[in-house]
N, C-alpha and C positions, 0 to 999 in steps of 0.2 A: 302896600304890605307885601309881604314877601318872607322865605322860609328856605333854608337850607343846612344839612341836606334833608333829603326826603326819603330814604330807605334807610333798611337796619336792620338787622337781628330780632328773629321774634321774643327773644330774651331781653330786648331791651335795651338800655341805659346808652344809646346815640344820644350825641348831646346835638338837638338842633337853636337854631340863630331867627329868631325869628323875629322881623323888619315892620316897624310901624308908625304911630304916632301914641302922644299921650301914655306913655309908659309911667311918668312920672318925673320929679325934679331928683329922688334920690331913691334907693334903694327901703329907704322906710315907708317913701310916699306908698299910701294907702291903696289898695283895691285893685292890682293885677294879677288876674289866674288867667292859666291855660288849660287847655286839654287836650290828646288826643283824643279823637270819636269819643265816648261818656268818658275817660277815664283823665283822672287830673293827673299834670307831669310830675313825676314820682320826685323829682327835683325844679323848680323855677328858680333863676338868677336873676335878677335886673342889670343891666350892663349900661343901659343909659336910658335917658329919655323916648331913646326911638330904637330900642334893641335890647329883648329878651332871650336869654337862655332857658330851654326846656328838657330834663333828661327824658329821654322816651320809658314810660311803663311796658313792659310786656303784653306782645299782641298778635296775633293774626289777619292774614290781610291787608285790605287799606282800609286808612283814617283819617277825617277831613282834622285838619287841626284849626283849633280857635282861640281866641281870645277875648278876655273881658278887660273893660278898665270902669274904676270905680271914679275916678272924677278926671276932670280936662289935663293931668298933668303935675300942678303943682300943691293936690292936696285941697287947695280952698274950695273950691267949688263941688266937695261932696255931696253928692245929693241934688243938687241943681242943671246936672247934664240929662238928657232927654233919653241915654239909652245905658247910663248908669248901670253897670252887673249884669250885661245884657251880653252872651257869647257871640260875637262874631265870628265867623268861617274867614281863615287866611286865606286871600283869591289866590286861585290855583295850586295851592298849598294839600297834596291828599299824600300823608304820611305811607311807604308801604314797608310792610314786613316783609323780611327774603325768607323766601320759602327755604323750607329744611330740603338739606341734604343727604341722601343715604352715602354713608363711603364707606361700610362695609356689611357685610349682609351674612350671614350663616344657615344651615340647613336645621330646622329644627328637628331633634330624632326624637320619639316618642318613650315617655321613660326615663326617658336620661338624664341626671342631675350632675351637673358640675361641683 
């Protein structure tokens, strides 16, 4: 498994690629979420059996990203895999947000309304 990229905007919406197994046979097949750290990705895509799209939610800092998958792939075997809806952590996979920038700064004057 595997994940890229891995940094982004604390506002969000980086689309990352994230590399695996058992995604599913199509786009309807059942039971794939992700997450950054607690928060689910504000968009998932299926792209194939073994590669998900995840838009990033809004964040600060880093965030281990994971994934669940609901059966082995092709749907049938719901319910009969051993770790079924169970989050996994993407190995070495820790999403970071880029710290804000200041680019321009002002002197507050006291009083004064613009």
């Amino acid at each position: 498994q595997s994940a890229s990229p891995l940094n982004g905007a604390t506002l969000g919406g980086v689309v990352v690629t994230i590399m695996g197994e058992y995604f599913g046979a199509s786009a309807a097949a059942p039971g794939v979420a992700a997450k950054v750290g607690d928060t689910a990705c504000a968009r998932l895509e299926w792209i194939s059996r073994t590669s998900i799209t995840c838009r990033v939610p809004p964040g600060v800092g880093t965030a281990t990203l994971s994934v669940a998958v609901g059966s082995t792939g092709d749907g049938t075997l719901r319910g009969q895999c051993t770790q079924c809806g169970v989050f996994w952590s993407v190995p070495a996979a820790t999403f970071s947000y880029d710290r804000p920038r200041v680019t321009k700064a002002a002197q507050a004057v006291a009083g004064y309304r613009p």
